[in-house]
C-alpha angles and dihedrals in degrees: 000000000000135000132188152196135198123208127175130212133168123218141168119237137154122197103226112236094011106126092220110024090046104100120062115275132149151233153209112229130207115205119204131190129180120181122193128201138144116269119199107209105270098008097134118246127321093227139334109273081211084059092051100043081054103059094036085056085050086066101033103053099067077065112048112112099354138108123269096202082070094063103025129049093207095021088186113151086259099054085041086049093055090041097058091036087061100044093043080044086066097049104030116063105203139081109273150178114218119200135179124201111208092208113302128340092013132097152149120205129194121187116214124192130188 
């Protein structure tokens, strides 16, 4: 089974040498995380999504309404995405996909397993 959450942040970035992306602009981002485990009927639930909104605010907020540029050399949606992948990976103990969404229609996805 899998179960999700969805968490927004905005943040300033610029991709050095890109000859759009290269001045400072922001996003909104659009966090999701999906969780899969096996669920036996009437078990109960496989975590809080209070629990899992927690721990992936723990991460996210270091990152709303900053700049990106301050944390990542190259802060494009797919070095964002394997930061946060790795950061959520030490919080979270199940297998996941991670995807950010760099405002919307574009994304980057990373699928983490335990």
């Amino acid at each position: 089974m899998k179960l999700g959450i969805t968490e927004y942040i905005d943040c300033a970035h610029f991709l050095p040498g890109h000859p759009k992306c290269g001045q400072v602009h922001g996003h909104t981002y659009k966090v999701e995380v999906i969780i899969e485990a096996e669920h036996a009927p009437g078990q109960g639930i496989i975590v809080d999504f209070n629990d899992l909104k927690v721990r992936t605010r723990e991460v996210l907020h270091r990152y709303d309404h900053r700049n990106w540029n301050d944390v990542l050399e190259f802060p494009s949606v797919e070095n964002i995405c394997e930061l946060l992948s790795r950061q959520l990976h030490e919080r979270i103990a199940f297998p996941m996909v991670i995807r950010v969404w760099e405002g919307q229609g574009k994304w980057a996805e990373m699928e983490l397993t335990r």
